[in-house]
KEZARO-160685 format. One line per field, with one value per residue (C-alpha): residue number from 1; z, y, x. Coordinates in nm, 3 decimals, always signed. Example, Ala and Ser with C-alpha at 12.3 -4.5 7.8 and 13.67 -1.06 7.14 Angstrom:
seq <- 1 / 2
up <- +0.780 / +0.714
north <- -0.450 / -0.106
east <- +1.230 / +1.367
//
This chain:
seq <- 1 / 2 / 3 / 4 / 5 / 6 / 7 / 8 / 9 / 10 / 11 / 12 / 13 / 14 / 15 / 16 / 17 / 18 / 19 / 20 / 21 / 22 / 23 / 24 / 25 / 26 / 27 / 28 / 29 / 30 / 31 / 32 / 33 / 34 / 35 / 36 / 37 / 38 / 39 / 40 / 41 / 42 / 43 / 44 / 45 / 46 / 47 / 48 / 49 / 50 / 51 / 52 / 53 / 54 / 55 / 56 / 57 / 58 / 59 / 60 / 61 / 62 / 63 / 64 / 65 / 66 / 67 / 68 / 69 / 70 / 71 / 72 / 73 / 74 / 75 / 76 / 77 / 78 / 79 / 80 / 81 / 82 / 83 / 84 / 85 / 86 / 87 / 88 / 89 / 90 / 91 / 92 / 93 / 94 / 95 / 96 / 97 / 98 / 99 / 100 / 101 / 102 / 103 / 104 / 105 / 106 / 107 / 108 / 109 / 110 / 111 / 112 / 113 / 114 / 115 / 116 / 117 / 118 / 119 / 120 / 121 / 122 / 123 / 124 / 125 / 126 / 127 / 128 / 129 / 130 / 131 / 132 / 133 / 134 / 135 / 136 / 137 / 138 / 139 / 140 / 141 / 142 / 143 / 144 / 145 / 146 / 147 / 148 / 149 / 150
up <- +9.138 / +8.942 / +9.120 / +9.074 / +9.199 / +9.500 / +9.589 / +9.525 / +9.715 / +10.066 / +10.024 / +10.049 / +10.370 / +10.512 / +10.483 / +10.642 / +10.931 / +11.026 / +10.763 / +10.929 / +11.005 / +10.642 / +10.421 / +10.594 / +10.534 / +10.172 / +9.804 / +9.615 / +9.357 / +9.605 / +9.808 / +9.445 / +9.397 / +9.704 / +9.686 / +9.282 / +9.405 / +9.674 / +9.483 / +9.195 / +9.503 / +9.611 / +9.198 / +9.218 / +9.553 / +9.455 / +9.130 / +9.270 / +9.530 / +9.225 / +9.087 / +9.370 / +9.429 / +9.066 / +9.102 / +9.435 / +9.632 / +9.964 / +10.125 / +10.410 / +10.214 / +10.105 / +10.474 / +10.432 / +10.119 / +10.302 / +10.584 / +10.361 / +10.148 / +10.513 / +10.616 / +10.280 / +10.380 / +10.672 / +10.532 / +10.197 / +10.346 / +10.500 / +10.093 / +10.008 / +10.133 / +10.081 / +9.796 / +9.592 / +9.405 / +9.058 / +8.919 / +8.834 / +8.623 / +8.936 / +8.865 / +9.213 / +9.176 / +9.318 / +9.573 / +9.730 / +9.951 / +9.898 / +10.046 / +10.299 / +10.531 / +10.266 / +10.100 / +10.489 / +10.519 / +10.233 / +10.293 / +10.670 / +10.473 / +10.248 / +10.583 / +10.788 / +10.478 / +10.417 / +10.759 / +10.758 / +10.410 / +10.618 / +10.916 / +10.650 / +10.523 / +10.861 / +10.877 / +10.552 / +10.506 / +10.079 / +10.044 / +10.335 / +10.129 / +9.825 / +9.964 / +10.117 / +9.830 / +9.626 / +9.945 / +9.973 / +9.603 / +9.610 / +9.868 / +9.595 / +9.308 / +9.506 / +9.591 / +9.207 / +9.108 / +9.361 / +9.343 / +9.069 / +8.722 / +8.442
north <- +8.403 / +8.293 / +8.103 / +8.377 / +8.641 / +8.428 / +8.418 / +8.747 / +8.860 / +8.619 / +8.756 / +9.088 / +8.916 / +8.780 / +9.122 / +9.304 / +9.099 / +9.142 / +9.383 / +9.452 / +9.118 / +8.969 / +9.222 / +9.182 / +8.789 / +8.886 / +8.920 / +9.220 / +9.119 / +8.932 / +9.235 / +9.455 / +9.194 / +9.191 / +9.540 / +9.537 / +9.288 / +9.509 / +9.799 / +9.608 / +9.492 / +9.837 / +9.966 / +9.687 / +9.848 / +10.233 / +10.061 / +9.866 / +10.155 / +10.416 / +10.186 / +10.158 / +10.556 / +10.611 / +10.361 / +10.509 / +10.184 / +10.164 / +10.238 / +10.001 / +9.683 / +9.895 / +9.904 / +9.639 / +9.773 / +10.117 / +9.939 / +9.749 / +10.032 / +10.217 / +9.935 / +9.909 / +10.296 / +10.193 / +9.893 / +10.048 / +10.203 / +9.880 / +9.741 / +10.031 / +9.897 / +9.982 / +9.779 / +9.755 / +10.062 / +9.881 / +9.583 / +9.370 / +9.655 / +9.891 / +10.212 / +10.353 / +10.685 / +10.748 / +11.016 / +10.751 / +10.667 / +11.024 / +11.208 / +10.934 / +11.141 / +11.275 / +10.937 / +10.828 / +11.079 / +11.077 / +10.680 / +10.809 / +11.044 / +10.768 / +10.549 / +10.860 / +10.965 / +10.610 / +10.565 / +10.823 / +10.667 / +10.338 / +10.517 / +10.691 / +10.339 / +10.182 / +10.479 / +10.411 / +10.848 / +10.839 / +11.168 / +11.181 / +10.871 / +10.989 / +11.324 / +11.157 / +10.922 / +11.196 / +11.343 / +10.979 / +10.941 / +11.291 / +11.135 / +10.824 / +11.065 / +11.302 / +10.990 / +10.864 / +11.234 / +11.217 / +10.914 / +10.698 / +10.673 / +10.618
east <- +7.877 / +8.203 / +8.481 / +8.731 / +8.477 / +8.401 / +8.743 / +8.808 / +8.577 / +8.710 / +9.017 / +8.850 / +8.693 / +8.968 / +9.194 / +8.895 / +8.880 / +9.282 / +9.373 / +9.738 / +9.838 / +9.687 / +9.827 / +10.200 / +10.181 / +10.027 / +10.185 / +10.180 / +9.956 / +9.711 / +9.679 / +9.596 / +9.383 / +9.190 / +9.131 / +9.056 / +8.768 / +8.652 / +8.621 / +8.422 / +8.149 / +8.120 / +8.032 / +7.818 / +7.655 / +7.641 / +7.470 / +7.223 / +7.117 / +7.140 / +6.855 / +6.660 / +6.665 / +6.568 / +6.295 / +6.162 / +6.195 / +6.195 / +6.575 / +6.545 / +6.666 / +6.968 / +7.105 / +7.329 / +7.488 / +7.530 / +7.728 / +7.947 / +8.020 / +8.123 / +8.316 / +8.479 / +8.642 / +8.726 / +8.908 / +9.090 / +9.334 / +9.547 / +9.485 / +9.751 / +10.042 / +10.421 / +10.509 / +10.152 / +10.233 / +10.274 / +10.168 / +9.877 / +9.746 / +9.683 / +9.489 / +9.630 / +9.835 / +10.174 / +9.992 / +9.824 / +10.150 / +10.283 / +9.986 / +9.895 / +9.745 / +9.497 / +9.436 / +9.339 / +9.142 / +8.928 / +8.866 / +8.722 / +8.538 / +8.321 / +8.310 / +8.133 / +7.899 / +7.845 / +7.724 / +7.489 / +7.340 / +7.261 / +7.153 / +6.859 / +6.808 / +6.727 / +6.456 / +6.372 / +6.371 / +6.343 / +6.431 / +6.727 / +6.869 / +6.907 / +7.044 / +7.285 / +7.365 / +7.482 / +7.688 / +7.819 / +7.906 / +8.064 / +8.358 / +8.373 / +8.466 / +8.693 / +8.897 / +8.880 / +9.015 / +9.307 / +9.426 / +9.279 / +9.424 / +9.212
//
């Protein structure tokens, strides 16, 4: 792991852990970078659990990434901030802070479908996991369409 992923990737940490208090102390661009970071780890989770469905692995190793992708809803929405609208080449859309209640809700959404994808995993139920990947995935690119730029 690089340096500048590593720390990425704390600061991600570190806003998880107080999210309110750490993202009112925070810069602008270290809070759009925090959450640039986070969003890179969880690719890098729906990728490595896309493998391991197409490869018929066992799901019970993916747990983990399930729970962190669950947490990650649960934490996006304090990385959204008044004030991180622009800047550091953000991909975030204006209806992000317009339609709050909506953006909110559609992080709760990935957090609930993503805890149902480690619940399978901890069974290890194949066919319930990958199911429920796809219903877990389908929150990931309603929230890309609604507020996600290209």
């Amino acid at each position: 792991m690089t340096k500048s992923r590593f720390l990425g990737w704390m600061a991600v940490a570190g806003l998880a852990l107080d999210p309110m208090a750490s993202t009112a102390m925070a810069a602008p661009e270290d809070i759009i970078a925090a959450r640039q970071a986070g969003y890179k780890r969880i690719g890098e989770h729906t990728a490595s659990i896309r493998n391991a469905v197409a490869a018929g692995q066992d799901v019970a190793p993916l747990a983990g990434l399930a729970k962190e992708i669950a947490d990650w809803g649960r934490t996006m929405p304090t990385l959204f901030p008044p004030g991180t609208e622009s800047g550091r080449d953000t991909k975030a859309r204006p209806a992000i802070w317009s339609d709050r209640a909506n953006f909110d809700k559609a992080a709760a959404n990935l957090a609930t479908e993503a805890d149902k994808l480690a619940q399978l995993a901890q069974a290890n139920d194949k066919d319930g996991f990958a199911r429920q990947f796809k219903a877990t995935g389908a929150t990931c690119g309603a929230c890309h369409t609604a507020y996600r730029s290209r």
